[in-house]
N, C-alpha and C positions, 0 to 999 in steps of 0.2 A: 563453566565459570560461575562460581560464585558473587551475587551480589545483594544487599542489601534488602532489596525484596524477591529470594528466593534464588534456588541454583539455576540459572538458564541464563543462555546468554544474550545481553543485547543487542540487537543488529540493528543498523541503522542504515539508510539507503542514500547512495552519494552518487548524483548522474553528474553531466557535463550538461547534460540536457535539465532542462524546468521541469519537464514532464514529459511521461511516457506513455503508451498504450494502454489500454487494458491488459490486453495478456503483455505485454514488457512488464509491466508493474506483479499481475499475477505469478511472473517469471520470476524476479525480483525479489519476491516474499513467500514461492515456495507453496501457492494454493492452483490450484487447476483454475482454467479459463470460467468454465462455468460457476465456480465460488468463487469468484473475482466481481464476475457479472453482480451477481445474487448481491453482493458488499455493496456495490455501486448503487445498484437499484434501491435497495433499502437505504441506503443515503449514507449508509456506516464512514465508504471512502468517498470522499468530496472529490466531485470532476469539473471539468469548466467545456466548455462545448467550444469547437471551433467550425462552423458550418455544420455538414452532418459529421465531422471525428470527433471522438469522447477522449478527451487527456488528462491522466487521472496527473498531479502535481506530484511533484518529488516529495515536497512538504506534509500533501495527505497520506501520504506511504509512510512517512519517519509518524505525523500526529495519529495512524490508524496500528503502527507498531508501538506505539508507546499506551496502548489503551490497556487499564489493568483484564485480565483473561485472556491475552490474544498467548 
């Protein structure tokens, strides 16, 4: 697909759910669990903690696909 800033295609992430897992998310977008981790840790993808689970938002998936380089 061509677009506007370069030939690649857009994807954009649409759950039913707000938020998903780490690896659901790293699922999602196509990077292995452990560079999922790595994105998290370094604060690239924003999470919100629910006791000890890490849920990474629908929202920081679509705002961490839209970063230019990814």
């Amino acid at each position: 697909m061509e677009t506007e800033d370069g030939p690649y295609e857009v994807i954009k992430v649409y759950s039913g759910d707000r938020g998903l897992s780490v690896l659901e998310a790293a699922k999602r977008i196509g990077i292995s669990r452990s560079q999922a981790w790595r994105l998290v840790k370094s604060g690239e993808i924003r999470t919100v903690r629910a006791g000890t689970r890490v849920i990474v938002p629908v929202s920081a998936i679509n705002a961490f696909l839209d970063t230019p380089g990814f």
